[in-house]
PASENU-623213 format. One record per residue (C-alpha): residue number from 1; x, y, z. Coordinates in pm, 1 decimal. Example, Ala and Ser with C-alpha at 12.3 -4.5 7.8 and 13.67 -1.06 7.14 Angstrom:
residues 2
 pos        x        y        z
   1   1230.0   -450.0    780.0
   2   1367.0   -106.0    714.0
***
This chain:
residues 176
 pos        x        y        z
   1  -1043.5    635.8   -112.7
   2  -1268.2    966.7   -124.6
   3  -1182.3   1303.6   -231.3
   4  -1117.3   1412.6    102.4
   5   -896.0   1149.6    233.1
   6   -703.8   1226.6   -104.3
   7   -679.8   1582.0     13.8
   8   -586.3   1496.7    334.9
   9   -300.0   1270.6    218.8
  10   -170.8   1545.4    -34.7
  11   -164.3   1820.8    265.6
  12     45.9   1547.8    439.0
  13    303.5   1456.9    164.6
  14    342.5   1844.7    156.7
  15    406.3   1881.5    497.1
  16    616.1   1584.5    501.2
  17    863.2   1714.7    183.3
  18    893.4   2061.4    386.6
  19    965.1   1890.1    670.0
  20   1256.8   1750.3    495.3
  21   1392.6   2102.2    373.3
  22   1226.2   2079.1     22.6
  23   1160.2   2403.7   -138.8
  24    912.5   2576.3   -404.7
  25    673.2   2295.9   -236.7
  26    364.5   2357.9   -518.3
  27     25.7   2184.9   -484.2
  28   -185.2   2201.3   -780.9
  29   -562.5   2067.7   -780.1
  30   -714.5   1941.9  -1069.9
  31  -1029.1   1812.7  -1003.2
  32  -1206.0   1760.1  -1296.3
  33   -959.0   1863.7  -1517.4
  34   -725.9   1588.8  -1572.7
  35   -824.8   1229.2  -1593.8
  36   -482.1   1117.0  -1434.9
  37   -505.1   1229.8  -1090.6
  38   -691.9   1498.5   -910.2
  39   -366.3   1695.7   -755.2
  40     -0.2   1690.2   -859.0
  41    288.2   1796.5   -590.2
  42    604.2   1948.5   -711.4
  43    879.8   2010.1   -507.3
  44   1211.8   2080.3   -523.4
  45   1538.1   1895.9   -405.6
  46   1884.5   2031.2   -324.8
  47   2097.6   1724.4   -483.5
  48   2001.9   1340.6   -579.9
  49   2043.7   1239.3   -170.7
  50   1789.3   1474.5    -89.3
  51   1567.8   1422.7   -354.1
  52   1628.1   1043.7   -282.5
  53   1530.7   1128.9    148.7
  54   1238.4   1325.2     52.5
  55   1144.4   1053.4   -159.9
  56   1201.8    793.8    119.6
  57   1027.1    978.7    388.3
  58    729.6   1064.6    203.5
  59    642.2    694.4     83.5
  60    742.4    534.0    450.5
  61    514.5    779.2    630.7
  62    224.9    689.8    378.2
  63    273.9    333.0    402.8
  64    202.0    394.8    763.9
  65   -183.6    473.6    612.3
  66   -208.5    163.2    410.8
  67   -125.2    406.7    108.7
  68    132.3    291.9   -141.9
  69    282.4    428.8   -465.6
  70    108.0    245.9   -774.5
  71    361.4    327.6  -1003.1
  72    716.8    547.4   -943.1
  73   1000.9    665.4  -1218.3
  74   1325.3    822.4  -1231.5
  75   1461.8    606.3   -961.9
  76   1793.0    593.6  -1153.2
  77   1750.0   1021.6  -1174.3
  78   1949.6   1221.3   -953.5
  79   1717.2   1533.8  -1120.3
  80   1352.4   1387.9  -1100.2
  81   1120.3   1119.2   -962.6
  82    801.5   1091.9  -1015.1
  83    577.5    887.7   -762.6
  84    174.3    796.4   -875.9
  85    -30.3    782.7   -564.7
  86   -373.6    711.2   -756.3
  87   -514.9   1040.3   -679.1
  88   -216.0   1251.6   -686.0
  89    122.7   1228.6   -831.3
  90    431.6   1398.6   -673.8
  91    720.5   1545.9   -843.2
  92   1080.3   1621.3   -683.7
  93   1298.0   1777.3   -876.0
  94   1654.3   1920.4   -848.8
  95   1650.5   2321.8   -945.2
  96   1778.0   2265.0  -1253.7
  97   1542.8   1991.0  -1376.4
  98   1250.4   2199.0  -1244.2
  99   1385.8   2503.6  -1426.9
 100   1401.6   2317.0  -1716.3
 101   1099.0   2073.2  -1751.2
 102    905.1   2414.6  -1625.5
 103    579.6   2196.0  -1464.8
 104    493.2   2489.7  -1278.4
 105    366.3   2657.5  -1656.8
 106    206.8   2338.8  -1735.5
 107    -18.3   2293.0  -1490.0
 108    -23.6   2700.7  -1449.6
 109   -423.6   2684.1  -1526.6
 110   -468.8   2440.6  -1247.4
 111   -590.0   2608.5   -855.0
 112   -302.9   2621.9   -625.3
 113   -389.4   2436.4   -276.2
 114   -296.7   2611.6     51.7
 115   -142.9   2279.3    184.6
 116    -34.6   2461.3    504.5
 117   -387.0   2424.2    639.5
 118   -412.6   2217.8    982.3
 119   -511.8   1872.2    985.9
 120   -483.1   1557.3   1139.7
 121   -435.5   1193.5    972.9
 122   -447.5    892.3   1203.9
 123   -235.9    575.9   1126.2
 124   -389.7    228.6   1029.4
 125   -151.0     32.0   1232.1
 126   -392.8    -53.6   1476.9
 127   -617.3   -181.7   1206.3
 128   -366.7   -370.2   1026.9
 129   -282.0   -545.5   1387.0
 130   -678.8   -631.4   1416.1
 131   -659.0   -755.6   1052.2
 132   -343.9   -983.4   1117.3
 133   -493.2  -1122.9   1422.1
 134   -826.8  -1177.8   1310.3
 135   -710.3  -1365.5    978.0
 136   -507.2  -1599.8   1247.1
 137   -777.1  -1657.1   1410.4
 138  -1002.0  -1740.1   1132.3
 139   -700.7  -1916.9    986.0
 140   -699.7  -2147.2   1305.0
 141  -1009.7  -2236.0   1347.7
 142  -1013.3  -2313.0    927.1
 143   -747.8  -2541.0    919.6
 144   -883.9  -2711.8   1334.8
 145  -1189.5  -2821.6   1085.8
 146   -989.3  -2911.8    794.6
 147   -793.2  -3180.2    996.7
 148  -1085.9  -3290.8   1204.7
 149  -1239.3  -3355.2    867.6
 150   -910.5  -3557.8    748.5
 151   -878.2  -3718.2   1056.3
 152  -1253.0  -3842.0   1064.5
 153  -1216.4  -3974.3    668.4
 154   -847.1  -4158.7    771.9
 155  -1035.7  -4287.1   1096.1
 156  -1300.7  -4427.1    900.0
 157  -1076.0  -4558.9    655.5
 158   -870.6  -4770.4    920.3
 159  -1215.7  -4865.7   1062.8
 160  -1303.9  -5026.0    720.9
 161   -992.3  -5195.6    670.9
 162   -985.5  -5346.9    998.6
 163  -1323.3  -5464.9    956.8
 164  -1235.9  -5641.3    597.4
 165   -914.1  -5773.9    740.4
 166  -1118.5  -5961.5   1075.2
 167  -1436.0  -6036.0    847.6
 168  -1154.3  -6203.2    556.9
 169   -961.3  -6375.3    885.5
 170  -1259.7  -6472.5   1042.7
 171  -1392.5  -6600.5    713.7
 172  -1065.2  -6819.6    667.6
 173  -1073.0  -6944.2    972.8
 174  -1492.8  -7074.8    961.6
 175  -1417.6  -7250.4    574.9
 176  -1145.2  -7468.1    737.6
***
């Protein structure tokens, strides 16, 4: 995944939190200043079910772009989870944990990004769907040679048996 697409799917997961009431929704860019990721989200949650439906909404919509968390912690937090992304990391946090941990100071020499900017991401479904049916068919026409194969070897197997059996009968029968 490229920069951009990166970008693209941070501007999302932003959009995605505020659509689920989140507030203080911060996006930080740090491009070539950290080595973990190149943007970090942090957003805040009214109680552990929200933080937990943010949570949930965020990684089901990106699933539905083939993009997955690589690594997630805190599920056992009501106050903070933390989900890794590859290229960005988000944080939702209940006001008091975000008060507290004070992220916002941390990454303080980091460029906010204006994630309210207009964009659109399209779904992979449909190339999931062309995936799925081109593996059957490759799968199909795999395993139509495989037993062809078999059935050639156990045909030619029966063949030479047969033959042995009628040449040993046939041999019998000419000796007596």
């Amino acid at each position: 995944m490229d920069k951009k697409e990166i970008k693209k799917f941070v501007i999302k997961s932003a959009r995605l939190i505020d659509d689920k009431k989140g507030d203080e929704i911060k996006v930080y860019d740090l491009k070539g200043l950290s080595s973990l990721c190149d943007y970090v989200i942090i957003a805040t949650a009214t109680s552990a079910p929200h933080l937990e439906a943010i949570e949930e909404e965020v990684s089901t919509k990106l699933k539905e772009f083939a993009l997955y968390k690589t690594n997630r912690d805190g599920s056992q937090s009501g106050n903070w989870r933390v989900s890794d992304y590859g290229g960005f990391m988000l944080h939702l946090m209940t006001e008091e944990a975000r008060a507290f941990y004070a992220l916002d100071k941390i990454f303080s020499f980091a460029k906010e990004l204006a994630w309210q900017e207009k964009q659109e991401l399209k779904p992979v479904k449909k190339v999931k769907t062309t995936a799925k049916k081109t593996t059957k068919k490759v799968t199909k026409k795999a395993t139509k040679k495989a037993v062809k194969k078999v059935a050639k070897k156990v045909v030619k197997k029966v063949i030479k048996k047969t033959a042995k059996k009628s040449t040993k009968k046939t041999t019998k029968k000419g000796s007596k």
